[in-house]
C-alpha positions in Angstrom: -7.6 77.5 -21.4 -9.8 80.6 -22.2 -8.4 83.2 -21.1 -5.1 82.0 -20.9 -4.2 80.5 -24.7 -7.6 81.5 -26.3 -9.2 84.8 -27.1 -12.3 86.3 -27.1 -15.2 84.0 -29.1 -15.4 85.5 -32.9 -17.9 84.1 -35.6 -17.5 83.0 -39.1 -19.5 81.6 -41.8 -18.6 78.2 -40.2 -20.0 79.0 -36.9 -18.8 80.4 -33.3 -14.6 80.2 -32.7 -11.5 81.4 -30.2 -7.8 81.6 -31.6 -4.7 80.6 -30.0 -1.7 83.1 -31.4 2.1 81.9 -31.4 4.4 84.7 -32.0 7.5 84.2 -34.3 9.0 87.7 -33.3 9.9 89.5 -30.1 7.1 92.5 -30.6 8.8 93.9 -27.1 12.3 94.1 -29.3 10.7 95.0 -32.6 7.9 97.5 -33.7 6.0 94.7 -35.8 3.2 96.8 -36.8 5.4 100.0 -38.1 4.6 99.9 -41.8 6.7 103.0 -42.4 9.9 101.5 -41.9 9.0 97.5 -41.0 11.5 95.3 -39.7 13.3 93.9 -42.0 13.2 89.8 -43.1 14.5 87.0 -41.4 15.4 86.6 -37.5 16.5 84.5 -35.2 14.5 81.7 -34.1 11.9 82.7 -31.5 8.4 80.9 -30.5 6.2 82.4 -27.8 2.5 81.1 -27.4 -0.3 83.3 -26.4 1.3 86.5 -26.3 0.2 89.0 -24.0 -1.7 85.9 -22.0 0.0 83.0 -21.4 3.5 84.5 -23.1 4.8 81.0 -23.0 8.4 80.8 -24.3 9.1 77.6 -26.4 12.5 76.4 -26.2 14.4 76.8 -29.6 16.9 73.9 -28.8 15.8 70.5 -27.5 17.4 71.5 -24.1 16.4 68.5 -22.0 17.0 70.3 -18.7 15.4 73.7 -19.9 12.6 71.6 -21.1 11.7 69.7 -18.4 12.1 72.5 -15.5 9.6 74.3 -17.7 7.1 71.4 -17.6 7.5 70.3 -20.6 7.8 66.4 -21.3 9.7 64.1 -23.9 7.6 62.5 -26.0 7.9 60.3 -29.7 9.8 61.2 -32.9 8.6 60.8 -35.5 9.4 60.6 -39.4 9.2 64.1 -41.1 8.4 66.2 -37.7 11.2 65.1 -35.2 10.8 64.9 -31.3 7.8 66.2 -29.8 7.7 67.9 -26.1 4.3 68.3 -24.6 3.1 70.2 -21.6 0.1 70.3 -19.7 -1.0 73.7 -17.5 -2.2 71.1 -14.2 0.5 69.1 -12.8 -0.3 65.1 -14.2 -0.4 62.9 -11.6 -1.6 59.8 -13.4 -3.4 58.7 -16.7 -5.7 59.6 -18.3 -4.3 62.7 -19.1 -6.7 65.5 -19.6 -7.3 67.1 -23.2 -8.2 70.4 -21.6 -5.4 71.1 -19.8 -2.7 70.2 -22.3 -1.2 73.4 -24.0 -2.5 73.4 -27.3 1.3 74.1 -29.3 3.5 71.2 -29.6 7.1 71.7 -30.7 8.8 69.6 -32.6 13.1 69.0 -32.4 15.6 67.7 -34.6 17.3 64.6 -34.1 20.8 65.9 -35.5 21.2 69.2 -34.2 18.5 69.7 -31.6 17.2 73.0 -33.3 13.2 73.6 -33.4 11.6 71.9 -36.2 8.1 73.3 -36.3 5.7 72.8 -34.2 1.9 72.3 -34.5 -1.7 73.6 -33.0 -4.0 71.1 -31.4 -7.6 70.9 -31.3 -9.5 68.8 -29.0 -12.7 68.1 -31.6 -12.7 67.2 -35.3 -11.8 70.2 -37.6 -11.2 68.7 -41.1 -14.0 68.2 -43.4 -12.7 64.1 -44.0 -15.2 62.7 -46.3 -16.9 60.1 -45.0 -16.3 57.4 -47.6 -12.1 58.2 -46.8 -12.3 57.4 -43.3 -10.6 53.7 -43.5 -8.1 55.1 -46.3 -4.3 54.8 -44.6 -2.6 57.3 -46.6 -3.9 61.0 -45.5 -2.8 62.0 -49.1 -5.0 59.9 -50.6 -6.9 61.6 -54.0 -10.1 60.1 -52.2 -9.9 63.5 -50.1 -9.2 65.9 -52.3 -11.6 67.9 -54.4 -13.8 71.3 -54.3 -15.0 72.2 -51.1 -13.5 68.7 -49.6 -10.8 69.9 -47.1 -10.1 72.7 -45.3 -6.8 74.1 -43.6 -6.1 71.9 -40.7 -4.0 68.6 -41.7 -4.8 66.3 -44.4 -6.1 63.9 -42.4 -9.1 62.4 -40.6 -7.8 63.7 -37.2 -5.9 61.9 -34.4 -8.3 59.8 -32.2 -8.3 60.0 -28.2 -8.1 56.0 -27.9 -4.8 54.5 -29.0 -5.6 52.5 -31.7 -5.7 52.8 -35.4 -3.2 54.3 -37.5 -4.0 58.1 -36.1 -4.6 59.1 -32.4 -3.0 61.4 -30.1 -1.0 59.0 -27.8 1.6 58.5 -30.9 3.1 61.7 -30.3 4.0 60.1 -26.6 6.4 58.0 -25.2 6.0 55.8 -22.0 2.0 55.1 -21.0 -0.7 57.2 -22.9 -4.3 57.7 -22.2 -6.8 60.6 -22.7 -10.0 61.7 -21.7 -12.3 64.9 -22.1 -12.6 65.5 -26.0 -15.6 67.2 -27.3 -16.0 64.0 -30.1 -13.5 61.4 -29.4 -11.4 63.4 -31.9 -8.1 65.7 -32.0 -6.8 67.9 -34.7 -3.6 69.0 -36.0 -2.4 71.8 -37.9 1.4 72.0 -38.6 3.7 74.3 -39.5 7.4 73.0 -40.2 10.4 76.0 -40.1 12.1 73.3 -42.4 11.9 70.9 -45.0 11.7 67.9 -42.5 9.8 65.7 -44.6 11.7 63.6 -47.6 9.9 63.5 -50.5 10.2 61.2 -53.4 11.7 61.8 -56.4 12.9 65.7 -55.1 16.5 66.4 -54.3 16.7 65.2 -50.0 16.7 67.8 -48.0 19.3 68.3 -45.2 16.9 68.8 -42.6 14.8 65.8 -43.7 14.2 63.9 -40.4 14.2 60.2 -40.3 14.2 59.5 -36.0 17.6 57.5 -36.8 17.9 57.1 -33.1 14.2 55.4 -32.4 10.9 56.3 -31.7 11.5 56.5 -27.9 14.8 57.4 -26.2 12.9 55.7 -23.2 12.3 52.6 -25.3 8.7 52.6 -23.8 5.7 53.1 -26.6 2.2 53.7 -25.7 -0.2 50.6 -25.0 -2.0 50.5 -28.1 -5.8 49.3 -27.6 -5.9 47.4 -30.8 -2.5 45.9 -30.7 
């Protein structure tokens, strides 16, 4: 995927790195970088991954033909995020799916109006700093992971693991039979970033967006195998 998502390796203070970069704007319609006169606020809803590499459009409706003719396939809804659509850059012609060639963006669609959600970045190695002693916690918001220095900027969890089982792996974003393979640690990571306020919240006023997956997990009605089940 170097090359094609990722860019050149940088370094930090936290070691060697490559970015992926998802555009929000069209920079071939609008001078983003003018500072004299910038473009002004708000815009209709645009997503391109990689531009300038892979310029990958993403869909901003769940348009199940567009979708699908693109490569992209149906996978889970769930609670606070909405449907998720995945696509890999090699045709998949039986499990175990591959971590390296799946496209590291996943969008996410809402169940009432079929309008993006969000979507999130995905990294095939663990990224969080999840303390040890929080590791069998079940709620990712747990106080046991917060404090100085404790977590960093990728989702407030331990990470998604590349076996289906546990409360947090990869395959729940999936509908029909699941498997991976070729992680760097047996781990994944998210990092998401909603366009809405999807996610209900208690004791705040409920948002119109908020997304519950009325309509199931699954439209196929098939869930991945889970290991542990």
């Amino acid at each position: 995927l170097i090359g094609l998502f990722f860019g050149e390796e940088k370094t930090s203070k936290d070691g060697s790195y490559r970015s992926v970069s998802v555009a929000l704007r069209n920079g071939d319609e609008e001078n983003l970088c003018d500072k004299e006169t910038p473009v002004a606020p708000g815009n209709p809803a645009y997503v391109t991954i990689s531009p300038g590499m892979a310029n990958m459009a993403v869909p901003v409706t769940e348009d199940e033909l567009e979708l699908k003719k693109n490569g992209w396939q149906e996978g889970s809804c769930l609670p606070g995020m909405g449907y998720h659509w995945e696509k890999f850059i090699e045709p998949v012609e039986g499990l175990p799916y591959k971590a390296g060639d799946m496209v590291p963006i996943v969008p996410m669609y809402s169940t009432t109006d079929k309008s993006i959600n969000g979507i999130f970045f995905a990294a095939t190695s663990k990224k969080q700093h999840w303390p040890e002693e929080c590791l069998e916690v079940g709620n990712p918001a747990s106080p046991c992971a917060y404090g100085p220095g404790k977590l960093n900027m990728w989702d407030f969890s331990p990470g998604l693991l590349e076996e289906s089982k546990g409360r947090f792996y990869m395959c729940s974003n999936f509908c029909g039979e699941c498997e991976f393979t070729g992680t760097d640690d047996g781990w994944f990571t998210t990092m998401h970033f909603m366009f809405k306020n999807t996610f209900p919240l208690p004791g705040l006023p409920m948002s119109p967006d908020a997304e519950f997956c009325a309509p199931g997990r699954c439209r196929s009605g098939i869930l991945p195998t889970k290991v542990d089940a």
